[in-house]
VEXBATI-340328 format. One line per field, with one value per residue (C-alpha): residue number from 0; x, y, z. Coordinates in Angstrom, 1 decimal, decimal comma. Layout:
num	[NUM;...]
xx	[X;...]
yy	[Y;...]
zz	[Z;...]
This chain:
num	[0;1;2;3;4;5;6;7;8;9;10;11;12;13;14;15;16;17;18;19;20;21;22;23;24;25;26;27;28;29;30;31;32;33;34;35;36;37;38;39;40;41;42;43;44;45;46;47;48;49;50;51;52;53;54;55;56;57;58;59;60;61;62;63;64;65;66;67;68;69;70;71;72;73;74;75;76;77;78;79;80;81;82;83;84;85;86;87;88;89;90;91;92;93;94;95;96;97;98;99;100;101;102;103;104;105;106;107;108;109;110;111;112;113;114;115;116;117;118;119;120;121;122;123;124;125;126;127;128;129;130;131;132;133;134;135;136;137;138;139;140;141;142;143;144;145;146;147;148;149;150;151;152;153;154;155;156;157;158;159;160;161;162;163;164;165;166;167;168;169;170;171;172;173;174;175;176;177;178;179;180;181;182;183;184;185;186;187;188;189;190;191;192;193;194;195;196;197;198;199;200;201;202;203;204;205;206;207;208;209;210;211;212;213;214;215;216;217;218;219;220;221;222;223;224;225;226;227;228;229;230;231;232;233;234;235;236;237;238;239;240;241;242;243;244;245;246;247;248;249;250;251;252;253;254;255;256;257;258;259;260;261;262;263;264;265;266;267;268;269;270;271;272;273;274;275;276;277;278;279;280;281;282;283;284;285;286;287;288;289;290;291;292;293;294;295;296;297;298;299;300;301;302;303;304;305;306;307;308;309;310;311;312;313;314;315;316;317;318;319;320;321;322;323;324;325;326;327;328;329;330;331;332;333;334;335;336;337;338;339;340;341;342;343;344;345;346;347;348;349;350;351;352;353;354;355;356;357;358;359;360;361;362;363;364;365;366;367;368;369;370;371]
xx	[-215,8;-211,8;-211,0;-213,4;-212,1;-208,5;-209,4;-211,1;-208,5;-206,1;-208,2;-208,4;-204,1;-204,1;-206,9;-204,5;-201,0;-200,5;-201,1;-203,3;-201,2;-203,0;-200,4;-202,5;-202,8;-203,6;-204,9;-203,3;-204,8;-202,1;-203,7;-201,9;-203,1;-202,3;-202,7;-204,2;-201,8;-202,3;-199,9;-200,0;-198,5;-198,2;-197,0;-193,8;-193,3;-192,6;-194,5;-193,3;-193,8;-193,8;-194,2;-190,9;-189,5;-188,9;-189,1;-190,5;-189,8;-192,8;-192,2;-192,4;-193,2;-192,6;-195,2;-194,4;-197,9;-198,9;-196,2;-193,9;-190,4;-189,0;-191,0;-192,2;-195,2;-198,4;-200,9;-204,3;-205,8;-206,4;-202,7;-201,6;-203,8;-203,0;-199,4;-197,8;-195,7;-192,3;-190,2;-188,8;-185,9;-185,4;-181,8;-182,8;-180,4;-179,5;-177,2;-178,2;-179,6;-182,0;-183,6;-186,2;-187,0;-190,1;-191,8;-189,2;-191,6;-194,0;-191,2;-191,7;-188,0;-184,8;-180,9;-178,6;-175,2;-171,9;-171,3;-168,2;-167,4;-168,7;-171,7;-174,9;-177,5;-180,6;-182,4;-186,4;-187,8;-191,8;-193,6;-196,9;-196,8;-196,5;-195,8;-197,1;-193,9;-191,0;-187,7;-185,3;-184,5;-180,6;-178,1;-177,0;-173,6;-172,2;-172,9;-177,3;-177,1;-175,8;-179,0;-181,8;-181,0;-181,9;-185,6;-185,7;-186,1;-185,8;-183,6;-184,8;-182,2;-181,7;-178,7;-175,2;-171,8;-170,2;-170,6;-172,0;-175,5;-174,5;-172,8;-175,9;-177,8;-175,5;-176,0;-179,7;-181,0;-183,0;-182,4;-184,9;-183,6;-185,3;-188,8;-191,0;-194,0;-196,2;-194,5;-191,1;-191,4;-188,8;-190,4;-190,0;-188,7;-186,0;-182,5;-181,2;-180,0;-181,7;-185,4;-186,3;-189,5;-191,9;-195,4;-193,7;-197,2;-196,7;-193,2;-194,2;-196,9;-193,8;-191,6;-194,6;-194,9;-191,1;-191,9;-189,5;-191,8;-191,3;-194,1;-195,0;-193,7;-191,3;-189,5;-187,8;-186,7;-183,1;-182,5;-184,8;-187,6;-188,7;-189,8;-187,1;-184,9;-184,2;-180,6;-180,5;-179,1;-181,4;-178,3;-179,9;-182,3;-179,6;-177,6;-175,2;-174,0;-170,7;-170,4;-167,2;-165,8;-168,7;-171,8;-172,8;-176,9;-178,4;-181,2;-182,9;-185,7;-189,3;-192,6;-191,2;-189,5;-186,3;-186,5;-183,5;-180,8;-178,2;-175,0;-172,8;-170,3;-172,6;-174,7;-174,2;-174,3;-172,1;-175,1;-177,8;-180,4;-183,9;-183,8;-187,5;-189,4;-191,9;-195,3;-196,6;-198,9;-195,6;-196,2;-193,6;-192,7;-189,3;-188,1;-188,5;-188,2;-188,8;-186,0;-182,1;-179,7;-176,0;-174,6;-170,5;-168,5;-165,0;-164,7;-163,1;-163,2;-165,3;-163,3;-164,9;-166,0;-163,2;-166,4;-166,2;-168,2;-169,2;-168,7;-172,1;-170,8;-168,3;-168,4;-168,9;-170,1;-173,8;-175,9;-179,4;-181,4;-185,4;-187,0;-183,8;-182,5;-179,5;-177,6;-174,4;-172,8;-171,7;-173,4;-172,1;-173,6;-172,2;-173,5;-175,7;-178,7;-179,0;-180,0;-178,2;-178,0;-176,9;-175,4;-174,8;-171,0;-172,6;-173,3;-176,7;-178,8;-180,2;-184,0;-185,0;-188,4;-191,0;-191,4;-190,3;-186,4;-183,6;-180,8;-177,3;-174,8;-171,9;-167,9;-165,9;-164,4;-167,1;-168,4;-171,3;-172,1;-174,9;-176,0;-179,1]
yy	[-94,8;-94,3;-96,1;-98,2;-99,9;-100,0;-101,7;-104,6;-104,5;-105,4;-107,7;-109,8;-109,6;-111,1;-113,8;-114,7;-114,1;-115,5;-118,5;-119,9;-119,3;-116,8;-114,5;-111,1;-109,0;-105,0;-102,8;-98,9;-96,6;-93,7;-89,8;-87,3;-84,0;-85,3;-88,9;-92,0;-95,0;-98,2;-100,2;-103,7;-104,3;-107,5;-107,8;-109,0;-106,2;-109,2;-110,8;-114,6;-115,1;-118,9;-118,9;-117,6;-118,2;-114,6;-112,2;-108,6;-106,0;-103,8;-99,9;-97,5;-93,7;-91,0;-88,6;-85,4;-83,8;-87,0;-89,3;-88,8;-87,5;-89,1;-92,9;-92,8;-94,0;-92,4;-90,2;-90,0;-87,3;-85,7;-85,2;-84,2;-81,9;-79,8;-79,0;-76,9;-77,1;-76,6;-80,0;-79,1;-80,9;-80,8;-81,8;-84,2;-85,2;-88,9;-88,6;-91,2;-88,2;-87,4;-91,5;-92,0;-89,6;-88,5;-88,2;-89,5;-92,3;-89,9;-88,5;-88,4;-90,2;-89,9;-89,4;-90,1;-88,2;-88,8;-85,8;-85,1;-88,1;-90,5;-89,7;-89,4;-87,0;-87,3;-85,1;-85,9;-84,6;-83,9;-82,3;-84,8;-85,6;-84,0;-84,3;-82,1;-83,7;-84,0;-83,5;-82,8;-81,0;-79,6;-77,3;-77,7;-79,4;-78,6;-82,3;-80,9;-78,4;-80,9;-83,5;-80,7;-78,7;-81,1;-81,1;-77,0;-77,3;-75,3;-76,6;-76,5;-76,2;-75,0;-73,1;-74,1;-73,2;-69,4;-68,9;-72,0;-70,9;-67,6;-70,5;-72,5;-69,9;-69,1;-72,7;-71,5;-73,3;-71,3;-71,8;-71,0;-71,4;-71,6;-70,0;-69,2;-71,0;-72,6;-73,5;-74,8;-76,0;-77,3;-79,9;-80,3;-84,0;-84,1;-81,7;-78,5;-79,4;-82,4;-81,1;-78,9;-79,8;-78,7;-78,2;-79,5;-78,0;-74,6;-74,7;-74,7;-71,4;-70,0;-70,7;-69,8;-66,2;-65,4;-66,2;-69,4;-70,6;-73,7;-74,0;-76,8;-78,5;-80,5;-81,6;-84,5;-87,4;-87,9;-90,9;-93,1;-94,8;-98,3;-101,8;-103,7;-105,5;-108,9;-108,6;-108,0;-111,0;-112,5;-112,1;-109,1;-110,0;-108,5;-105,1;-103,9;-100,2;-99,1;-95,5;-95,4;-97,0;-95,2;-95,9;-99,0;-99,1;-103,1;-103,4;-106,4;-107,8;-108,9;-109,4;-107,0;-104,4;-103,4;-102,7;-100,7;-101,6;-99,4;-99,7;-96,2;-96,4;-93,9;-96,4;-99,0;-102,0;-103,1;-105,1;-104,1;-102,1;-102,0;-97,8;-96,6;-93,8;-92,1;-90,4;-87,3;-89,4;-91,6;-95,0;-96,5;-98,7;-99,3;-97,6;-99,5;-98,5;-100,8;-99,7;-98,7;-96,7;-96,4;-93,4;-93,9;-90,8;-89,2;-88,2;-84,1;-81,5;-78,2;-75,4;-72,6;-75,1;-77,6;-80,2;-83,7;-83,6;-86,7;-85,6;-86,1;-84,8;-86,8;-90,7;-93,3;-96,3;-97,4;-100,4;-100,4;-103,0;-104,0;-107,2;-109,4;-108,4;-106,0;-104,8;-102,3;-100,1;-96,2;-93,3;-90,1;-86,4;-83,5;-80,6;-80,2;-79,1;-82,3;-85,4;-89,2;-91,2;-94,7;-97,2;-101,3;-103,0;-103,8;-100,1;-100,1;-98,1;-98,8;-98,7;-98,2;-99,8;-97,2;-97,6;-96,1;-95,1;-94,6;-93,3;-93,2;-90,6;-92,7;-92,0;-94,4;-95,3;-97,0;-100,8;-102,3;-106,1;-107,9;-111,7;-113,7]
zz	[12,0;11,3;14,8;14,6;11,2;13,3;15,3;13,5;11,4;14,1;16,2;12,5;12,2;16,0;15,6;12,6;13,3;16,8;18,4;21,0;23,8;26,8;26,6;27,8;24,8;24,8;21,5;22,0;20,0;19,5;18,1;17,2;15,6;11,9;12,1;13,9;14,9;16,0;18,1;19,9;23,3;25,2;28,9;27,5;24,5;22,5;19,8;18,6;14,9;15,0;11,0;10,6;14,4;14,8;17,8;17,0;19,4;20,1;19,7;21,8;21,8;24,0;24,5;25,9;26,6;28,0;30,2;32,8;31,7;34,8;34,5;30,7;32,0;30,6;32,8;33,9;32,2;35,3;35,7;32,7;32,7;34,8;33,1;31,9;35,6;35,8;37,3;41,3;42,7;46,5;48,1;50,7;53,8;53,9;57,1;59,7;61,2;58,8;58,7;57,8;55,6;53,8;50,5;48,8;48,1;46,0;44,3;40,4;40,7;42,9;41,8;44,6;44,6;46,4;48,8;51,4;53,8;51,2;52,3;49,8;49,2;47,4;44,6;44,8;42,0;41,6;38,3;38,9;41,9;45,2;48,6;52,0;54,2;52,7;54,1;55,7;53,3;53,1;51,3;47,6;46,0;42,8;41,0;41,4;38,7;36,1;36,7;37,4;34,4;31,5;33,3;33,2;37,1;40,3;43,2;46,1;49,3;52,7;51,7;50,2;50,4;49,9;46,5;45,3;44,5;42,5;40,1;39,7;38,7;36,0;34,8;33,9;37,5;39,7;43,0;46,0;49,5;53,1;53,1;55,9;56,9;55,7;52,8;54,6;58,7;61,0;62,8;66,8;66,5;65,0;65,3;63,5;60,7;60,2;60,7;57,8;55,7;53,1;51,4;47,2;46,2;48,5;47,3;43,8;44,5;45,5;42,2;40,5;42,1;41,2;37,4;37,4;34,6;32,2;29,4;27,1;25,6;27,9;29,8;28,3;29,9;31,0;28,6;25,8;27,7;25,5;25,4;24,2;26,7;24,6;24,8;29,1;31,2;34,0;36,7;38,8;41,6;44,4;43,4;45,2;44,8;47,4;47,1;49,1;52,7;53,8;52,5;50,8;49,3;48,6;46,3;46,9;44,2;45,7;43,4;40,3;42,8;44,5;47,9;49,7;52,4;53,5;55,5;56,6;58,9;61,3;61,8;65,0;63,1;60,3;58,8;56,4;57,6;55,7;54,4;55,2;55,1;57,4;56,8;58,8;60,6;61,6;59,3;57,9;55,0;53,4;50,1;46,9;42,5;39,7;38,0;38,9;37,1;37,8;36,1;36,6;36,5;37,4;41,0;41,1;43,6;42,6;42,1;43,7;47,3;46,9;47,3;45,8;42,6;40,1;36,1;34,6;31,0;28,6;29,0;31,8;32,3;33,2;34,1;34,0;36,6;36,2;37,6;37,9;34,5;33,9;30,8;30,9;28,5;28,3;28,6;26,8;26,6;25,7;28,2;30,9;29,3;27,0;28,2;28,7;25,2;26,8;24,8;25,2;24,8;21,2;20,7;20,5;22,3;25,5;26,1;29,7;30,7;31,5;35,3;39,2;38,6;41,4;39,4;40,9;40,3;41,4;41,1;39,4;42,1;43,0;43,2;41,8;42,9;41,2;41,7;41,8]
């Protein structure tokens, strides 16, 4: 009877507080084990009080048990469900070679990190979702550590450099490399290295067997997911992100999302080239996210491998793209197991909209283009 006096209650405050514009309208209600909330949402997160002329920002909540860390979107019960799980990250080739590649388009989310040559590599990480192709899969670099280990993940690799994975492990990252089959395959059409693949949900049996556990609750998500973009500028339907001389990647906006284009000086043409991916049963389709994140940091060379590595702790720069709008500021964190707290030029902080992310671990020697 509780609920049901909610939400009369707050079908009364809309009939009376709003106008008679057919702006679609949604009634959440929120439960948690001591109280019950109500909140209203609107496809724009914004409610106009013409009495006073005043915009009023929806809230927004993050609920561990229940949404994605890596979308802020909520689940299907069905999904959720079936946590605890622990959050996998598998290095993914992105050489010329390795195109197209798959399941990175039922990755939870994707980072993308400068490697040698100015080349990139890609982190697809899966805690809901899962993939039975995806690859090729390749060895780790010392940047991985620093973005898996704020979800409590495993990396997943072909190998890595003398004495690089002994150091990630000391980080608090498991790492598993190469298995046998099933769960990882080299397939017969493509070339050593570029042709090794897996099973995410056979990985994670795997994981699983050698007690790399991660209970409830968690993980969080890498920055604050929300609903209030009012202060972002309507200047992003083409984004441009030049990782070096070497590899440029164009985000282009169509119907609410960013599809991707790549150029790399491996390629034959100097022109933009749509970036797909491929299924097992060989359809294609190119690669797309309703949401980008650029993640600037100083370029150094590891230590122990002498391999280019982006700082992901201290304070950079970032910009933040979704649906043509854009907003940059400065992200800061303070060690590898925390998460992003992103901030605007004002100093306030920065609300992501809950959706698909790409985020980009870029250098700051890096470009970033954006126009309409």
């Amino acid at each position: 009877m509780k609920k049901i006096s909610i939400i009369l209650l707050v079908l009364i405050f809309i009939s009376c507080g709003t106008s008679s514009d057919d702006s679609e309208t949604t009634i959440t209600i929120l439960e948690t084990s001591d109280e019950t909330t109500t909140s209203i949402q609107n496809s724009e997160a914004v409610v106009e009080d013409d009495s006073e002329n005043v915009n009023t920002v929806i809230g927004y909540e993050f609920d561990v048990d229940k949404m994605s860390p890596f979308t802020g979107l909520e689940l299907p019960a069905e999904t959720w469900l079936k946590r605890p799980r622990r959050a996998i990250a598998f290095k993914i080739d992105n050489n010329i070679n390795a195109r197209p590649q798959s399941g990175l388009q039922e990755a939870d989310a994707v980072h993308e990190i400068l490697v040698e040559g100015g080349m990139t590599r890609f982190l697809a990480f899966y805690l809901d979702n899962s993939s039975k192709y995806l690859g090729p899969i390749r060895s780790a670099r010392p940047t991985d550590p620093t973005m898996v280990r704020p979800y409590g993940g495993t990396l997943v690799v072909s190998g890595a450099t003398d004495g690089l994975i002994p150091s990630i492990r000391e980080l608090g990252v498991p790492v598993l490399e190469e298995q046998s089959l099933p769960t990882m395959f080299r397939i017969t059409t493509r070339k050593a290295p570029h042709n090794l693949y897996a099973d995410t949900e056979l990985v994670r049996e795997k994981i699983n067997d050698k007690g790399f556990y991660f209970l409830q609750p968690g993980p969080q998500p890498l920055y604050s997911f929300g609903l209030d973009q009012s202060t972002w500028t309507s200047d992003a339907n083409r984004v441009t992100v030049k990782y070096s001389e070497f590899t440029t990647v164009i985000w282009k906006l169509d119907d609410g999302k960013y599809s991707r284009f790549i150029i790399d000086s491996y390629s034959d043409s100097n022109e933009a080239a749509a970036h797909n991916f491929i299924t097992q049963e060989g359809n294609t389709d190119i690669l797309t996210t309703e949401t980008i994140v650029v993640l600037q940091g100083a370029l150094y060379k590891d230590a122990a491998t002498t391999l280019p590595s982006v700082l992901t702790v201290g304070v950079g720069k970032v910009y933040v793209f979704n649906n043509g709008k854009s907003i940059e500021g400065t992200w800061r964190r303070g060690d590898i197991n925390e998460s992003f707290v992103l901030s605007d030029n004002q100093g306030n902080l920065i609300q992501v909209p809950p959706s698909s992310q790409w985020v980009h671990i870029l250098p700051n020697e890096g470009e970033i283009t954006v126009n309409n």
